[in-house]
N, C-alpha and C positions, 0 to 999 in steps of 0.2 A: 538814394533814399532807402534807408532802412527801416525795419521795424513796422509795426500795424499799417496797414492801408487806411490812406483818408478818409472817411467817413463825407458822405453826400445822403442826400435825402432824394435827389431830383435828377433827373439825366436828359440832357436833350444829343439827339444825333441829328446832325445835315449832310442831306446828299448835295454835293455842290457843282458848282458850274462857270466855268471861266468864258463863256458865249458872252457874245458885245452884243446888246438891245436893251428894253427896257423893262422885260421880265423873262420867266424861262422856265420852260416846263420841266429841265433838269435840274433845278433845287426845289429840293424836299425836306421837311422838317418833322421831326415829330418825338416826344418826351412820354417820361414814365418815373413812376414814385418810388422811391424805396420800398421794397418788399415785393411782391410778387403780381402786381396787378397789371395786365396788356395796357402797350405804352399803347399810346394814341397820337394819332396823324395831326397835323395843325395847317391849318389854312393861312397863308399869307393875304395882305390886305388885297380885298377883290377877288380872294380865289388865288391869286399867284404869291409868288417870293419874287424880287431881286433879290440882289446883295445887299443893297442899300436899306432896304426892308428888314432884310437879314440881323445885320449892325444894328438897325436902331429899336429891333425889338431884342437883342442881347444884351444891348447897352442897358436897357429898362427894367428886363427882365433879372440881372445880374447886380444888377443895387439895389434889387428889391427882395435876392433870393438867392444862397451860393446854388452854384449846382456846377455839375461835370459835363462839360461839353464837346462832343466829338464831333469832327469835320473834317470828311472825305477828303481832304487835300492835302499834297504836300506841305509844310509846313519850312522848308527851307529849301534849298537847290544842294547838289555836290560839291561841294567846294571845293576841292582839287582846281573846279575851272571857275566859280562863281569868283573863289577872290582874287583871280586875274585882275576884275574890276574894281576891287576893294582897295583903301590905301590901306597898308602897312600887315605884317605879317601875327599879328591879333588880332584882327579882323572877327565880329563875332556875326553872330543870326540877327543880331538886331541893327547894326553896319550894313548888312543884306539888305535889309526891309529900309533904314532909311535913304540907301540909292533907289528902292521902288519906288519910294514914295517920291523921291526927287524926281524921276524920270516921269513917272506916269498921275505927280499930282493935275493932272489937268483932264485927264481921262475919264467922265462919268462911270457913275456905279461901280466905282475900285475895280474897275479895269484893269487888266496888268500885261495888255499885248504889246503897248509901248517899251517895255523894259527888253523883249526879246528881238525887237529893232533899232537897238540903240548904240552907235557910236564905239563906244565903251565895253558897253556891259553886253551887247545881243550878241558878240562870238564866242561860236558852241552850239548856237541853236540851228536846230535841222529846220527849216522854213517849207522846202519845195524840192521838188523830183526827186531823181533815183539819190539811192544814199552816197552823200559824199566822201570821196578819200580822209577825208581829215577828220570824219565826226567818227568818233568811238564810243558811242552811247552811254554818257556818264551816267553813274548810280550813288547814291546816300547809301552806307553801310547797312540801313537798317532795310532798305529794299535788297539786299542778295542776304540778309536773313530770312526775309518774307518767303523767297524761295527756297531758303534751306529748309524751311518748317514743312515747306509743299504745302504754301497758302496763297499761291499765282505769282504771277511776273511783272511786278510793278512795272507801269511805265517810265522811261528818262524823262524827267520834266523838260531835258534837252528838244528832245523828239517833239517835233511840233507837225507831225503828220498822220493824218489818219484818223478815223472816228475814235480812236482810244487814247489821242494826245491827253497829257494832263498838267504841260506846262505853264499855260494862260490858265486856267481853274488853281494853280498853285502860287502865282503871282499875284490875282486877284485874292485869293486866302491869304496871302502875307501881307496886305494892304488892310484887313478886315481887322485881323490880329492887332497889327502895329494902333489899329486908331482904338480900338479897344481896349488897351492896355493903358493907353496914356488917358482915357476916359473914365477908366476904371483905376485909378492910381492906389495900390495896398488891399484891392481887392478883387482882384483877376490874377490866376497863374497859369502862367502856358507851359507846359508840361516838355519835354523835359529841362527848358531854359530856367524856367523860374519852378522854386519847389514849392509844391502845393502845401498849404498851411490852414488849421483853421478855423472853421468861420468866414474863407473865401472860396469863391468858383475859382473853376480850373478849364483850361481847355485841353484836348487833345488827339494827337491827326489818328485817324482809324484808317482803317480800308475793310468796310462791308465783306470782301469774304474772306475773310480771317472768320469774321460771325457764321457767315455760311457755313464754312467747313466744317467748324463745328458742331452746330446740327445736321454735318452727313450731306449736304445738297452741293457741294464739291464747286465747279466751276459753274452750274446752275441756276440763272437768275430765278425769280420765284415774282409770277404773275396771276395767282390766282388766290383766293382766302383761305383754302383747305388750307394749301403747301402753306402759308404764310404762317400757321397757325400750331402746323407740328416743328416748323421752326423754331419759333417762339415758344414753343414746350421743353425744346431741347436747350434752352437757355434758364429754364426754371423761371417761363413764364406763362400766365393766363391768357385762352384765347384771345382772341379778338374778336371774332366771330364774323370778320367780310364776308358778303356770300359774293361771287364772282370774279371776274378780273380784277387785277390789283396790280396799277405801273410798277415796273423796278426800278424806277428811283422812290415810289411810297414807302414799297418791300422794304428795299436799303436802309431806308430811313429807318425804320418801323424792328429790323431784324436788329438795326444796331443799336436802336435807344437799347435795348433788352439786353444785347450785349455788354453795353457797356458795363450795365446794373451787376452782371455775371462778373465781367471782369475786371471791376475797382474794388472788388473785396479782396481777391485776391495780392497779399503784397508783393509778389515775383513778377505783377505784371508792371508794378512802379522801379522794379530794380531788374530789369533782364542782364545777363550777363554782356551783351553786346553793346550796354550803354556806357561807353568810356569818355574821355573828355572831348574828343569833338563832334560825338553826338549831343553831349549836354551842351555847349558852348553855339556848334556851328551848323550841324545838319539837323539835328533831330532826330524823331526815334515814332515807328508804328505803334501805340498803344495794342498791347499782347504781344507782338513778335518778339520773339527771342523764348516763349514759356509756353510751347507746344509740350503737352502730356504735362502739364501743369492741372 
């Protein structure tokens, strides 16, 4: 994509969550206007978010209003091993999503644990105990950028161990995406598959400290209103003014609406040098990585 940055008026960020129940204290949501005003937290129905919640206030929200949408998940798997399970060797990101969808339509709340137990498609994934001989921790090109910038160590959606897995949260975001798109027909694009155009919303995948780091707070979650607030300043935004404790997945949320608003004007951050054809095509791409000292 060349040339001027899309223009949005509106940004929402979600912290996400690929946990099987019927709500979840790890999605967080929360949106901000164009121009400089602190975004604001938003309450899912009841006090919580699912997924399902999630989608059908996007869906709503997004034929009523474009706006730029970021979400804490991968947005595709490594495909070196992903199109093991694919037929044919053009196999694209949306090929990806419709085996998800086939595997795991039966799983409430766009569940996506089914696909990494399946037949087919689940070898590659690290499940249980010590690491095994045969797994070599696949990565998307734009996660060993994420570490070239010195913006953390994505995890392998592979890796399905340990409180920092994020390959069920990446599964269940390509399930959200795939029904969204087809709901939204000529007016949703998902960043870097489809090119933003417009007069339409856009989605695309973040990872919260990328925003961090550039407010200075490095590997540092931020749970309190002060920190949340010189955060949010270093993004060329207005307090918020929390007084007290404040979750990290609020912060996340709350750091990255701000974020995004920072970095969708910039147009280096819609054409990073490391987006070549199988990130636009098959893996995808972090929105910012690749445009560090940008």
């Amino acid at each position: 994509m060349n040339g001027a940055a899309p223009a949005f008026g509106r940004f929402i960020a979600i912290d996400w969550s690929g946990a099987r129940g019927r709500r979840y204290a790890g999605i967080a949501v929360a949106e901000c206007a164009a121009g400089d005003a602190a975004p604001k937290p938003l309450d899912g129905p009841g006090g919580w978010w699912s997924r399902t919640a999630v989608y059908d206030w996007l869906r709503t929200e997004l034929a009523r209003e474009p706006a730029l949408v970021g979400i804490d998940c991968a947005f595709s798997l490594p495909f070196a091993v992903a199109a093991r399970g694919l037929p044919g060797s053009a196999a694209t990101v949306f090929d990806l999503w419709d085996a998800v969808e086939e595997v795991c339509a039966g799983e409430p709340d766009f569940g996506g644990g089914p696909f990494a137990v399946h037949a087919l498609h689940g070898a590659g994934f690290w499940h249980r105990g010590p690491q095994p001989d045969w797994y070599d921790d696949p990565h998307r090109a734009t996660e060993w950028a994420c570490r070239a910038d010195g913006l953390g160590h994505p995890q392998s959606p592979y890796k399905l161990i340990g409180s920092k897995q994020v390959g069920k949260g990446a599964l269940a975001g390509m399930r959200v995406l795939r029904a969204l798109r087809a709901a939204l027909p000529g007016r949703l694009a998902v960043w870097p598959f489809d090119r933003p155009a417009p007069g339409i919303g856009a989605m695309v995948e973040i990872y919260p400290r990328l925003f961090l780091k550039q407010t200075g707070f490095g590997q540092r979650k931020i749970r309190d209103g002060a920190e949340l607030d010189v955060a949010l300043a270093g993004l060329g935004s207005q307090p918020l003014g929390l007084a007290g404790t404040v979750s990290d997945h609020d912060s996340d949320a709350l750091v990255s609406a701000a974020g995004l608003r920072w970095l969708a004007a910039k147009p280096q951050a819609w054409a990073p040098p490391g987006l070549d054809d199988t990130a636009r095509r098959r893996e995808g791409w972090i929105f910012g990585v690749g445009t560090s000292g940008s």
